[in-house]
gemmi code that builds the backbone of each chain (N, CA, C; Angstrom):
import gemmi

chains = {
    "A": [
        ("UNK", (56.650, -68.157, -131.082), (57.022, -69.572, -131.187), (58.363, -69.767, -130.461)),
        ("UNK", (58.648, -70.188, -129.412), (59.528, -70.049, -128.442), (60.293, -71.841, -128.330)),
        ("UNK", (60.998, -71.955, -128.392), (61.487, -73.109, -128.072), (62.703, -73.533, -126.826)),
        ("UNK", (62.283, -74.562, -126.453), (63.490, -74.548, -124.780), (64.045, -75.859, -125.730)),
        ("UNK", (65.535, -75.491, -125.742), (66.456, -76.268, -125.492), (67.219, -76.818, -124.469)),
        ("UNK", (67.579, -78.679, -123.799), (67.654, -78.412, -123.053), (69.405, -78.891, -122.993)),
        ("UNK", (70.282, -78.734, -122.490), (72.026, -78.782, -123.098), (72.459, -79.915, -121.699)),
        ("UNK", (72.672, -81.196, -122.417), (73.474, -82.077, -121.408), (74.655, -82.195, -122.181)),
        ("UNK", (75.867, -82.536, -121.328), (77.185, -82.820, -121.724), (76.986, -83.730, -122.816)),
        ("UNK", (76.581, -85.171, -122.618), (76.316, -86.565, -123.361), (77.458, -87.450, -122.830)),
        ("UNK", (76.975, -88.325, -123.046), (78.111, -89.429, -122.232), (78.244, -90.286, -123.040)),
        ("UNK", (79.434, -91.297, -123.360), (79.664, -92.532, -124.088), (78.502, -93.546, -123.688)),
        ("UNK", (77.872, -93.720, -122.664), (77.342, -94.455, -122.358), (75.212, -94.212, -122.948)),
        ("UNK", (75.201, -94.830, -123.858), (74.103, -94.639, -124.250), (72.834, -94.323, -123.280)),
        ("UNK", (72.583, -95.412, -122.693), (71.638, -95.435, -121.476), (71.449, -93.648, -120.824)),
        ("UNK", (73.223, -93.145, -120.753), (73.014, -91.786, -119.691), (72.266, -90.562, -120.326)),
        ("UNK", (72.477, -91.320, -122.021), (72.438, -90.190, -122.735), (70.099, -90.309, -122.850)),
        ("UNK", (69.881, -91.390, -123.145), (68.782, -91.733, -123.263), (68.244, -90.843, -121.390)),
        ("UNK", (68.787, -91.060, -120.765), (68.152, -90.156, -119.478), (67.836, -89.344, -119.703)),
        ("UNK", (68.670, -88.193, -120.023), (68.369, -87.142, -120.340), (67.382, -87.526, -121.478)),
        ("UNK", (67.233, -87.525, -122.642), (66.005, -87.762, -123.775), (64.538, -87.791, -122.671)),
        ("UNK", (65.001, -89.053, -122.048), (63.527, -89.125, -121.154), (63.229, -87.972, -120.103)),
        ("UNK", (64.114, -87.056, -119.596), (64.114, -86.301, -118.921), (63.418, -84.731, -119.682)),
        ("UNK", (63.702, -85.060, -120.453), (63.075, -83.690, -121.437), (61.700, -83.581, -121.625)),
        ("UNK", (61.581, -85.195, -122.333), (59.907, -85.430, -122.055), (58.936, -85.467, -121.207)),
        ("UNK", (59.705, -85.791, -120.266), (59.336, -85.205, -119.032), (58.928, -83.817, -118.830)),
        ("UNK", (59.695, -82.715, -119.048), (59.597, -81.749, -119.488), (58.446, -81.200, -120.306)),
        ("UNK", (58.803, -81.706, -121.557), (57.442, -81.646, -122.509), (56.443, -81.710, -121.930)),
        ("UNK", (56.180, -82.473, -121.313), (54.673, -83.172, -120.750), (54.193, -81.834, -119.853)),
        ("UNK", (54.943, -81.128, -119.501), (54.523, -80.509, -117.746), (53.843, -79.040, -118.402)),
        ("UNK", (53.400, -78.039, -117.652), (52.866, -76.844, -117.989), (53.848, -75.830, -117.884)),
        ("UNK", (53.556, -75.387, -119.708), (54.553, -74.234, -120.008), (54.510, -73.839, -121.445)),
        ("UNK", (55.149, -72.283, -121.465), (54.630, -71.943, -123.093), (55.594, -72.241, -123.763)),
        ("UNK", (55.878, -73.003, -123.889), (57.437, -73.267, -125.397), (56.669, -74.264, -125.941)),
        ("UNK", (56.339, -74.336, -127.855), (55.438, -75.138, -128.241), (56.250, -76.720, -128.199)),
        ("UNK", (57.659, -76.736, -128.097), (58.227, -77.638, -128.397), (59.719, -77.521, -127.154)),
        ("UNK", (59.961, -78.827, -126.709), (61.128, -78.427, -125.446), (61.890, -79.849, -126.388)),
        ("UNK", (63.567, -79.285, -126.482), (64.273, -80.539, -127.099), (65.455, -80.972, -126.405)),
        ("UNK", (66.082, -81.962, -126.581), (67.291, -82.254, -125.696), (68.181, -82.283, -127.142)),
        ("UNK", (69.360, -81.180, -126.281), (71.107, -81.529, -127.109), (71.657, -81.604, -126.466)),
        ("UNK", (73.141, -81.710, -126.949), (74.357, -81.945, -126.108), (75.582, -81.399, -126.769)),
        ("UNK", (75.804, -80.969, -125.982), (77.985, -80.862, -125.980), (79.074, -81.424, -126.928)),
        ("UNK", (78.374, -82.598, -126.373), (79.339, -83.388, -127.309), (79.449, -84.965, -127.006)),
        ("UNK", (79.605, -85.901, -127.458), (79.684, -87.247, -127.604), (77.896, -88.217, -128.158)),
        ("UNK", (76.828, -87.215, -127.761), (76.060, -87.768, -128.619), (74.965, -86.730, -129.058)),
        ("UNK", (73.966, -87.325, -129.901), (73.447, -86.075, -130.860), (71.872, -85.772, -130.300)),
        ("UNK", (71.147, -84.587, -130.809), (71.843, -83.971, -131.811), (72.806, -82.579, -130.886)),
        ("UNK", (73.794, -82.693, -131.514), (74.952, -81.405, -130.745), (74.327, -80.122, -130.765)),
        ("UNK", (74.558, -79.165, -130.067), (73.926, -77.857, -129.729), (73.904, -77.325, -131.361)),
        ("UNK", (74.453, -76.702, -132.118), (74.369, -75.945, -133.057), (72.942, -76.029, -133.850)),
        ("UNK", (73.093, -77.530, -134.111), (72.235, -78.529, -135.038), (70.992, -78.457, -134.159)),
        ("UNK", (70.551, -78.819, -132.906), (69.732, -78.883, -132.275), (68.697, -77.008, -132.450)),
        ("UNK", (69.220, -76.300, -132.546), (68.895, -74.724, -132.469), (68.748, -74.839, -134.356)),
        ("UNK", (69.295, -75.183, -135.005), (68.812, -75.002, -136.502), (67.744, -75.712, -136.451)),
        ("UNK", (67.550, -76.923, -136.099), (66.185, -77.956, -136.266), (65.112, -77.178, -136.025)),
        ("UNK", (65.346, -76.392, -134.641), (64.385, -75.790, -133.709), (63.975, -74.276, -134.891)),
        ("UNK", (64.882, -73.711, -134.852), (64.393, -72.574, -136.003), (63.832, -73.354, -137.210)),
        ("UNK", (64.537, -74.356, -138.129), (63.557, -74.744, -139.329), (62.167, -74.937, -139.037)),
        ("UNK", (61.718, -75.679, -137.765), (60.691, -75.744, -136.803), (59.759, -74.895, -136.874)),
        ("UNK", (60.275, -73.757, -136.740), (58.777, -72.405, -136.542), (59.605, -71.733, -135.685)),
        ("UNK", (60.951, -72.111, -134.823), (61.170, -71.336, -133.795), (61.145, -69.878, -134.207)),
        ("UNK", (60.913, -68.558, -133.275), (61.330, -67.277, -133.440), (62.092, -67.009, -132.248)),
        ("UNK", (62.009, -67.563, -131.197), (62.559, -67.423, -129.852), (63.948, -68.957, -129.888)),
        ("UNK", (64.492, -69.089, -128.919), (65.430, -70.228, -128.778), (65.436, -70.098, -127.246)),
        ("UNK", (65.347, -70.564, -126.229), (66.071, -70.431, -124.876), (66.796, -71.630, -124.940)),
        ("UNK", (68.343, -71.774, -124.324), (69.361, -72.688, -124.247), (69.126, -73.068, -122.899)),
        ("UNK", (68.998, -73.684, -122.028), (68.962, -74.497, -120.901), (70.420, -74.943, -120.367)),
        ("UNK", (70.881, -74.449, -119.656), (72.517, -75.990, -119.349), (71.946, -76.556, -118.314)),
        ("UNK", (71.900, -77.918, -118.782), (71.782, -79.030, -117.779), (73.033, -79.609, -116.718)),
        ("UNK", (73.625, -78.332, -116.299), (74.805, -78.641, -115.854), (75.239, -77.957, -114.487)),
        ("UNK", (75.333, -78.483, -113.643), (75.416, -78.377, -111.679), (76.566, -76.838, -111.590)),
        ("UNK", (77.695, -77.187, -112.592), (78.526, -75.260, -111.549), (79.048, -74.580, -113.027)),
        ("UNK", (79.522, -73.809, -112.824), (79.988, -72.783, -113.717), (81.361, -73.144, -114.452)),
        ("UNK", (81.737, -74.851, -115.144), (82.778, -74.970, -115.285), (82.958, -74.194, -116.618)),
        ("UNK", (84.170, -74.535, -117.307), (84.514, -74.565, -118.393), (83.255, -74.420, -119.701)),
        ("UNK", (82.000, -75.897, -119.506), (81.415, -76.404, -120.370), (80.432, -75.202, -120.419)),
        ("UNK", (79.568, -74.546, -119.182), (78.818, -73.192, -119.187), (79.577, -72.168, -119.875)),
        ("UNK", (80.675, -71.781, -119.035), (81.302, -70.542, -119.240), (81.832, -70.305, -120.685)),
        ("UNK", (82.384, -71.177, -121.483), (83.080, -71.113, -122.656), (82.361, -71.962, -123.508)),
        ("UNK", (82.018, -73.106, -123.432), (81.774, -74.089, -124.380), (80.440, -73.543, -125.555)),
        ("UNK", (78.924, -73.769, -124.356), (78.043, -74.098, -124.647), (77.570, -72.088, -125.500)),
        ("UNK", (78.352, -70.998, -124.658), (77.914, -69.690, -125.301), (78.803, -69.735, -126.439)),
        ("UNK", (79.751, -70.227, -126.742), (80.464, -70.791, -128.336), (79.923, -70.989, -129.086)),
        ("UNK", (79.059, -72.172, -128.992), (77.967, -73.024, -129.550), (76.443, -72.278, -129.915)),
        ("UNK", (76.384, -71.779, -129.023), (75.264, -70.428, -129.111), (75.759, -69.087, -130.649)),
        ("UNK", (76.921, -68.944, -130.178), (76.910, -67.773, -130.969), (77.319, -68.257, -132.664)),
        ("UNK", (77.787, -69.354, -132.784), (77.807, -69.879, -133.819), (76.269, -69.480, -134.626)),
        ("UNK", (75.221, -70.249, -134.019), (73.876, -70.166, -134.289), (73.176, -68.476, -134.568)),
        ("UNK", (73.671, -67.986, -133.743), (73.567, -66.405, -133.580), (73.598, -66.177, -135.425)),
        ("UNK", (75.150, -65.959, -135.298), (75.678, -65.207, -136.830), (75.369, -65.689, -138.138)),
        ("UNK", (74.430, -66.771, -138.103), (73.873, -67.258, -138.952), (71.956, -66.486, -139.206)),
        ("UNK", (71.708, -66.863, -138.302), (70.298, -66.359, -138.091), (70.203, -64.671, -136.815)),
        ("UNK", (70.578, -63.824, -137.680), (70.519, -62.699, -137.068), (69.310, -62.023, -136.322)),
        ("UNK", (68.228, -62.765, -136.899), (66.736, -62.192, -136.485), (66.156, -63.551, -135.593)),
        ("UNK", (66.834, -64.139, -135.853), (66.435, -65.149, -134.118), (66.804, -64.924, -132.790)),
        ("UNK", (65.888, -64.758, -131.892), (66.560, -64.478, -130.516), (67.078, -65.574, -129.973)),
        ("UNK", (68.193, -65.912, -129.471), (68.410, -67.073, -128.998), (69.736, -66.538, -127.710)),
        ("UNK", (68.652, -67.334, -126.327), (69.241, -66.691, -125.110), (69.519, -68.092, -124.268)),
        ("UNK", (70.504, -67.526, -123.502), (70.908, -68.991, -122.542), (69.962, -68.315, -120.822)),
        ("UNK", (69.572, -69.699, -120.552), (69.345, -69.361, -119.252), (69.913, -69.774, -118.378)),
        ("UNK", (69.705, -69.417, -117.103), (70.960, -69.963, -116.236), (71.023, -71.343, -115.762)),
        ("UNK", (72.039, -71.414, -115.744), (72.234, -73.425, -115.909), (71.851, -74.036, -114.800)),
        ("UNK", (71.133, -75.035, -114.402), (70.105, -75.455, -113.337), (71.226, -75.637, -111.862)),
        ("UNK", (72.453, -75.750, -111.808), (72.982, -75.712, -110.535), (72.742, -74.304, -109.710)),
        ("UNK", (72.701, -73.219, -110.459), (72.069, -72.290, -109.975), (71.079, -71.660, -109.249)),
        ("UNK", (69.663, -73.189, -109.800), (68.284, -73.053, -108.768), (68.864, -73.148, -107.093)),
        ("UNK", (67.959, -72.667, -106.663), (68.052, -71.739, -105.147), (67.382, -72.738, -104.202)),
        ("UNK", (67.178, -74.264, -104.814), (66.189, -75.335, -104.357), (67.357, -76.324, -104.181)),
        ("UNK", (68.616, -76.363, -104.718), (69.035, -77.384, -104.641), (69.624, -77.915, -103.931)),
        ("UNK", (69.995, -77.161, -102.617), (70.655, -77.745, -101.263), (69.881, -78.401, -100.614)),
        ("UNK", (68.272, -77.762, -100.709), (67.003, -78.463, -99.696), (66.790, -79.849, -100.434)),
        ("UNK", (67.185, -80.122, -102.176), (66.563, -81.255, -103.071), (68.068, -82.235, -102.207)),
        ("UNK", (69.079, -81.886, -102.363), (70.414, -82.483, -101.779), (69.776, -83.387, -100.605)),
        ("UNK", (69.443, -82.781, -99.437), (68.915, -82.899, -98.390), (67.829, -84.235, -98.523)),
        ("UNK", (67.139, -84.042, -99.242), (66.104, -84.840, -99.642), (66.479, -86.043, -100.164)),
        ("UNK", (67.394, -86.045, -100.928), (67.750, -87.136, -101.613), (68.581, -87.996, -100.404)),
        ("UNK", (68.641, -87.757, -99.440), (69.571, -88.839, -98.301), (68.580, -89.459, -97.526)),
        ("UNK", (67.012, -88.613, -97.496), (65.780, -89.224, -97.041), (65.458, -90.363, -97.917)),
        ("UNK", (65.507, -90.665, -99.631), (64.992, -91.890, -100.039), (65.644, -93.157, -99.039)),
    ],
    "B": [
        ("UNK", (76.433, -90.729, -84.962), (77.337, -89.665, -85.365), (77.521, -89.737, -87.011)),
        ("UNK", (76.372, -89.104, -87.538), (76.572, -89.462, -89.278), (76.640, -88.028, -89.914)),
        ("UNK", (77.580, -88.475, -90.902), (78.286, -87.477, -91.735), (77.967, -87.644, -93.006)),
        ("UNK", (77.663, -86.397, -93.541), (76.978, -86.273, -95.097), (78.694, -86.213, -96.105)),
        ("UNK", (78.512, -86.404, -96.927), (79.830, -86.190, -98.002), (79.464, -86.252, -99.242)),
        ("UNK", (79.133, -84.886, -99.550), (78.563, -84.300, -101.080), (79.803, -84.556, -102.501)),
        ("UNK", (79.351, -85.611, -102.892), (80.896, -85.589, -103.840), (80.362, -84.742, -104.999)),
        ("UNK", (81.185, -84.100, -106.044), (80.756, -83.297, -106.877), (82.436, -83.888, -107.705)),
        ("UNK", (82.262, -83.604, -109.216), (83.331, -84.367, -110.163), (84.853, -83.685, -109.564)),
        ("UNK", (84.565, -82.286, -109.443), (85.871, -81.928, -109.843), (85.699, -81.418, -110.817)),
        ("UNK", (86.626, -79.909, -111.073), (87.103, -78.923, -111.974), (88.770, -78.486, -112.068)),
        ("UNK", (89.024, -78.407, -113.206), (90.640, -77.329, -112.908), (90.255, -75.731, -112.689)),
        ("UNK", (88.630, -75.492, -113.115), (88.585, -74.108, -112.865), (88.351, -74.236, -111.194)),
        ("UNK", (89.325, -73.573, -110.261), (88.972, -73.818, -109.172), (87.728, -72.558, -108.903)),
        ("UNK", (87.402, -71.756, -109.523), (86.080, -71.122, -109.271), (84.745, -72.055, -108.772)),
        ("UNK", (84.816, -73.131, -109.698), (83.863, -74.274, -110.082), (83.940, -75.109, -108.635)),
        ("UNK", (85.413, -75.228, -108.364), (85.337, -76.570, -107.166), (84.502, -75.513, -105.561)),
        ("UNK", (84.941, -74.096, -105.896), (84.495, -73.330, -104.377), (83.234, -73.026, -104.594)),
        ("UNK", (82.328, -72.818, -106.055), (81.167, -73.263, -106.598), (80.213, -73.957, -105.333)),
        ("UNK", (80.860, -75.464, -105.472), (80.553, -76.834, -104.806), (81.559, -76.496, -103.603)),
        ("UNK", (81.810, -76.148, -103.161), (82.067, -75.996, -101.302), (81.353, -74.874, -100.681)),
        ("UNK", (80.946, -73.634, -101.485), (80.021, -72.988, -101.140), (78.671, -73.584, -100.682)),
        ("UNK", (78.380, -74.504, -101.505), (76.934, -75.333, -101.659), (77.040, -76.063, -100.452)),
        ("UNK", (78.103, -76.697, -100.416), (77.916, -77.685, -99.056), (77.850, -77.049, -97.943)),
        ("UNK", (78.444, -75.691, -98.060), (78.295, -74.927, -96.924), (76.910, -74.427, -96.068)),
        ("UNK", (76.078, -74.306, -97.793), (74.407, -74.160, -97.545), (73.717, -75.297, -96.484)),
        ("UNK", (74.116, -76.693, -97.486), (73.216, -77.332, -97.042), (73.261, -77.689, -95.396)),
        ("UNK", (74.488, -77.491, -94.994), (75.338, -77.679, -94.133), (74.476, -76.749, -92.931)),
        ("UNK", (74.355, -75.407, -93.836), (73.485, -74.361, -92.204), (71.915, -74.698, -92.621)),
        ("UNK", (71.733, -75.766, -92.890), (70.171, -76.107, -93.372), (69.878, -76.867, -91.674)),
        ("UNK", (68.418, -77.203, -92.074), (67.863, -78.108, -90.590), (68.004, -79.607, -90.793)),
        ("UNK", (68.858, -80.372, -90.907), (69.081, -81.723, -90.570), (69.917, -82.652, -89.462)),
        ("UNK", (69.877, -84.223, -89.721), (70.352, -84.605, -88.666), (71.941, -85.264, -89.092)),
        ("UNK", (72.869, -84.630, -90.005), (74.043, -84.929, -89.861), (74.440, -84.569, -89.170)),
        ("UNK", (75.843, -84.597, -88.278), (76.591, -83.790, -87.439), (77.619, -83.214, -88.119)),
        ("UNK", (77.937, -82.975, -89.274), (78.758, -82.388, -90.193), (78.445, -82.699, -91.552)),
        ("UNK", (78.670, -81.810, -92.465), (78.404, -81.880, -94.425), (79.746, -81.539, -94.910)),
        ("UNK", (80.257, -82.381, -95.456), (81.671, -82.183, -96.121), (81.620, -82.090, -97.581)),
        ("UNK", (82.342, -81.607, -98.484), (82.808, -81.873, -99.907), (83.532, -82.448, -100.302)),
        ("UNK", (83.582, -83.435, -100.974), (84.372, -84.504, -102.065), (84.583, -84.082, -103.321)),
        ("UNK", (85.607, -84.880, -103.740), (85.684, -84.660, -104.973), (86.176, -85.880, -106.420)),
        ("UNK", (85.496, -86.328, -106.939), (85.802, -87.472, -107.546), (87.479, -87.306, -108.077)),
        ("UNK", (87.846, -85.927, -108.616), (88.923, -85.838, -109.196), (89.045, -84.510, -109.169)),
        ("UNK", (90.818, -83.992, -109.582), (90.862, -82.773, -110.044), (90.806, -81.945, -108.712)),
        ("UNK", (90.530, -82.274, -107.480), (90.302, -81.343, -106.824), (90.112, -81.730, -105.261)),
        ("UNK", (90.482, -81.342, -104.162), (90.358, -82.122, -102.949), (89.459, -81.922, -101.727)),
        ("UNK", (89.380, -82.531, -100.972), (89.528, -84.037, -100.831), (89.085, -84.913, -101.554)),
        ("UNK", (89.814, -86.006, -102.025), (89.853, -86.939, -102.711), (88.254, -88.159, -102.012)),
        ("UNK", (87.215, -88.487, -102.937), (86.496, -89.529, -102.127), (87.257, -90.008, -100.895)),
        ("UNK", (88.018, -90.988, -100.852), (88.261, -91.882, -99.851), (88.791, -91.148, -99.080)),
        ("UNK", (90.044, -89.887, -99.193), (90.610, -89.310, -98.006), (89.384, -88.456, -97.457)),
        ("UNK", (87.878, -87.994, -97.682), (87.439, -87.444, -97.639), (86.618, -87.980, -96.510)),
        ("UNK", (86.005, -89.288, -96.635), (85.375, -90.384, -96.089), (86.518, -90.944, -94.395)),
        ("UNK", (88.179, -90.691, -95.047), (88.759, -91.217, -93.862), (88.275, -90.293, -92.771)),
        ("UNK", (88.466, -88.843, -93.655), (88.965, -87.820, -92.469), (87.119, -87.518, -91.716)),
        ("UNK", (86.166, -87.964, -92.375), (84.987, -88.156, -91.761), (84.994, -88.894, -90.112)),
        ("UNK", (85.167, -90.184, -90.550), (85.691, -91.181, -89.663), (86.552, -91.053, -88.187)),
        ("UNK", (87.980, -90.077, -88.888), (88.658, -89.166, -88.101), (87.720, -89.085, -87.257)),
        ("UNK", (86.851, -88.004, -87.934), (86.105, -87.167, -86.676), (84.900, -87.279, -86.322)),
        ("UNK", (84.727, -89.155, -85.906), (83.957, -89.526, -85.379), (82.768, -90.101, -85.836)),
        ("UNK", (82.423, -90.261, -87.308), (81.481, -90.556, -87.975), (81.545, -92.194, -87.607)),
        ("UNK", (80.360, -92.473, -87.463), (79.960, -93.939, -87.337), (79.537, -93.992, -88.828)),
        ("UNK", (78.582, -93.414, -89.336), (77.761, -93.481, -90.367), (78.310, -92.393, -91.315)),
        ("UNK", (78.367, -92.982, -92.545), (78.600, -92.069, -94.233), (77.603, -92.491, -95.042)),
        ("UNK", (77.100, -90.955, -94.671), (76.748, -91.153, -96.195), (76.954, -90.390, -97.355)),
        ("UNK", (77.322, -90.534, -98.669), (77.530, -90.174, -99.899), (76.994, -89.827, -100.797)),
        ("UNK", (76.783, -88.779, -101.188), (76.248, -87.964, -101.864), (76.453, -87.817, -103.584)),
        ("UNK", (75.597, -88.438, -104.467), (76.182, -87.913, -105.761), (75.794, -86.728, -106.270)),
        ("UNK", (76.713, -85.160, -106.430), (76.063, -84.210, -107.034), (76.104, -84.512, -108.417)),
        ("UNK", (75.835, -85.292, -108.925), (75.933, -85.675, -110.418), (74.533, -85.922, -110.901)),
        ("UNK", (74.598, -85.423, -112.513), (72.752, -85.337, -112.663), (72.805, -86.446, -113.906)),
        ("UNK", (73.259, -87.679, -113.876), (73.027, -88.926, -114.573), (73.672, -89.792, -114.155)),
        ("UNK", (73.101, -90.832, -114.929), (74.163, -92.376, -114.342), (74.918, -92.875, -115.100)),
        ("UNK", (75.744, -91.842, -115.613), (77.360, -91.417, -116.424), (78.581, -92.878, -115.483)),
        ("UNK", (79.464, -93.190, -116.055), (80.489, -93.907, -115.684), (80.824, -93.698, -114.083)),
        ("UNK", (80.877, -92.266, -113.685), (81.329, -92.135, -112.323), (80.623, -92.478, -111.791)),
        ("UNK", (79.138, -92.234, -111.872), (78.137, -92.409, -110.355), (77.899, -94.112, -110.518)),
        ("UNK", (78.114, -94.994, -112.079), (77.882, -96.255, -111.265), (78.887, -97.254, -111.557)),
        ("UNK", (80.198, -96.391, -111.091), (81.773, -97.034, -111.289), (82.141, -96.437, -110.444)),
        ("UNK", (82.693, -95.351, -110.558), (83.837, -94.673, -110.049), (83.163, -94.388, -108.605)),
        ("UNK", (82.740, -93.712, -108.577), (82.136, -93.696, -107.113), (82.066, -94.422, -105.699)),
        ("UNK", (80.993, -95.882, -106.533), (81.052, -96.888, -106.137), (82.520, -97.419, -105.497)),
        ("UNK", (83.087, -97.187, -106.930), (84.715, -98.280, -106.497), (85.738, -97.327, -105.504)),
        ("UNK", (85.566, -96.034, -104.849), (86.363, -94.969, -104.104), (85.812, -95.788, -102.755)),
        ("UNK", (84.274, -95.791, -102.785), (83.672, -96.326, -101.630), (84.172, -97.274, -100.921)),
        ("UNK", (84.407, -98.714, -102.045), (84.778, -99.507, -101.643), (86.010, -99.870, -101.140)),
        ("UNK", (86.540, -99.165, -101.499), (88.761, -98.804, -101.187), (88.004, -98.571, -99.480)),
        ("UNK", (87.463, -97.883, -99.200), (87.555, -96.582, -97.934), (86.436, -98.187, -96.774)),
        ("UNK", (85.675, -99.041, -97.057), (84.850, -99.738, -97.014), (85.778, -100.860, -95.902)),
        ("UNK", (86.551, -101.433, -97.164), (87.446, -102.712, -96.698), (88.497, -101.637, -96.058)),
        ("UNK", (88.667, -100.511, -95.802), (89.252, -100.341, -94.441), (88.916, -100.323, -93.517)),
        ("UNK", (87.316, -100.011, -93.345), (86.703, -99.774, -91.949), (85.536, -100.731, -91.870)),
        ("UNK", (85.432, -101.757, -91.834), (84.391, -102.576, -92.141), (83.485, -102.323, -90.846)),
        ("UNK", (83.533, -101.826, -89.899), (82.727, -101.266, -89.359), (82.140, -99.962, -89.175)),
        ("UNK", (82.259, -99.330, -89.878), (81.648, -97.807, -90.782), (80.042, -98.369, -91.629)),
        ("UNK", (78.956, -97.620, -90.863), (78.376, -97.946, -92.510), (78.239, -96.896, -93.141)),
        ("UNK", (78.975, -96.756, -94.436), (79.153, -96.357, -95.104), (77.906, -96.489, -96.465)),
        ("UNK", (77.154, -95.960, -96.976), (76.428, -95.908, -98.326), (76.092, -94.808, -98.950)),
        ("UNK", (75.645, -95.033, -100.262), (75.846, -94.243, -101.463), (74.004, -93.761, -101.345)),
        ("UNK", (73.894, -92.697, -101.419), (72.187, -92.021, -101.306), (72.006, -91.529, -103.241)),
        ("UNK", (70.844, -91.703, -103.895), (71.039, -91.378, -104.943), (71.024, -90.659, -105.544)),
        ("UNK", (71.754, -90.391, -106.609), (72.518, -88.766, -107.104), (71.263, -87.689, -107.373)),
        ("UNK", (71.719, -86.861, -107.547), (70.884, -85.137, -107.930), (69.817, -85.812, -108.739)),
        ("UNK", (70.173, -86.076, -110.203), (69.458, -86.289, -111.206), (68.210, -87.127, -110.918)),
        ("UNK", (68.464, -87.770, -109.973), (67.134, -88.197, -109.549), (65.431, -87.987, -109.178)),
        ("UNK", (66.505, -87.021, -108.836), (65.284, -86.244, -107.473), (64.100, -85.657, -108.363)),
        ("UNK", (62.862, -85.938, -108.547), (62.019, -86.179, -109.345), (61.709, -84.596, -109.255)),
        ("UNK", (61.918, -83.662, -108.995), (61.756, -82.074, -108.589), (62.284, -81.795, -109.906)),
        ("UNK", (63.300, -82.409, -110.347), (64.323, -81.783, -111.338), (63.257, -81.490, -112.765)),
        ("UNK", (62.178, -81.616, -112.997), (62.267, -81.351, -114.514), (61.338, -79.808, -114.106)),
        ("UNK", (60.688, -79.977, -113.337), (59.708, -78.533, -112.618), (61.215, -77.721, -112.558)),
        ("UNK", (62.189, -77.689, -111.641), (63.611, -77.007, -111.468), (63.581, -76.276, -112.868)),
        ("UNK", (63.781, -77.208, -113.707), (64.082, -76.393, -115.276), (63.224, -75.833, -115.751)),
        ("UNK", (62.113, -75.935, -115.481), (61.000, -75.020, -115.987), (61.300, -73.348, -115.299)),
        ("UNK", (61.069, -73.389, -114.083), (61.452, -72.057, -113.686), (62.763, -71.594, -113.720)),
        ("UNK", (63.963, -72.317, -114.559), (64.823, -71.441, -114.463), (64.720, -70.582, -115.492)),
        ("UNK", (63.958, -71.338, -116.441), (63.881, -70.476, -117.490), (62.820, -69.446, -117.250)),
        ("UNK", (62.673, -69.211, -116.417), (61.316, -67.537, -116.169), (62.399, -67.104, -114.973)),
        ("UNK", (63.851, -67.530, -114.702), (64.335, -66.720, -113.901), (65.360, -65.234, -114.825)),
    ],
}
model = gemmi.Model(1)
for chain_id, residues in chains.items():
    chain = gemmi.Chain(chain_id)
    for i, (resn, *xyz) in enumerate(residues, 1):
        res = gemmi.Residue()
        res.name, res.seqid = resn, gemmi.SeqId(i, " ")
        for name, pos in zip(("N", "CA", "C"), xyz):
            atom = gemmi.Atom()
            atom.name, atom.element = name, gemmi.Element(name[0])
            atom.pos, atom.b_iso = gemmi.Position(*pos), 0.0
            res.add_atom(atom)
        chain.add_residue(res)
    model.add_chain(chain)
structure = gemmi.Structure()
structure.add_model(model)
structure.setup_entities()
């Protein structure tokens, strides 16, 4: 029972935050084995990473993958979001719960860059 | 003579800002029809949007275009951005200058997250 979490900053601005929501479902919808894919965040709107990974374990999870929805290796990857992770960790010792690498990383995104000056 | 200008937020980790000048560097030895790919930076880190856009101009750009590496439509991409543009705009009113639409767009992105997580 595997679950993808997926980690946006969150923004004051409701609407940005609702993107992402719709962006997940998006997600959901597409082909893949995680019975359930959820959106959290960082911080400014909910549900915040910790909480989002307990839901997911009360859930059925046995697996967790963390997602960062986030373009470079600032601060929020490097320190924040594996904080937030290990919190969850020392609570539930027999849950696996792993971060994957945060999507600025895909190896597609200079050619998607490119693309986006064609719309 | 058109010039790409990848803006990306800005970091104090300067790991993060050479992150995003590495990248532009990619897209930069990619196959398109800019005559140069530069890096911006909304904040925190330089070139500044507008000095970024002058020094385009400098060197010959008729045409800008602007790049949001940003993956929502958070305060910067439909404020801040916008309003750097427009400073750099009413100086050169014969520049065309426009905004191409940000990362988060690019309808690739929710497939992107699927395979990062099997990376």
């Amino acid at each position: 029972m595997k679950s993808l979490l997926i980690v946006a900053h969150g923004s004051r601005r409701e609407e940005s935050n609702n993107e992402v929501r719709d962006l997940v479902k998006k997600v959901a919808g597409m082909n893949h084995d995680f019975y359930e894919v959820r959106s959290v965040f960082l911080e400014l709107a909910e549900p915040l990473i910790p909480d989002g990974i307990r839901a997911a374990i009360a859930n059925g999870a046995t697996k967790v993958v963390v997602l960062p929805y986030f373009l470079s290796a600032g601060r929020h990857v490097v320190e924040d979001i594996p904080a937030d992770v290990e919190i969850v960790k020392a609570e539930y010792p027999d849950i696996e719960i792993s971060i994957a690498p945060y999507l600025g990383m895909a190896e597609v995104i200079p050619q998607i860059l490119l693309n986006q000056t064609k719309q």
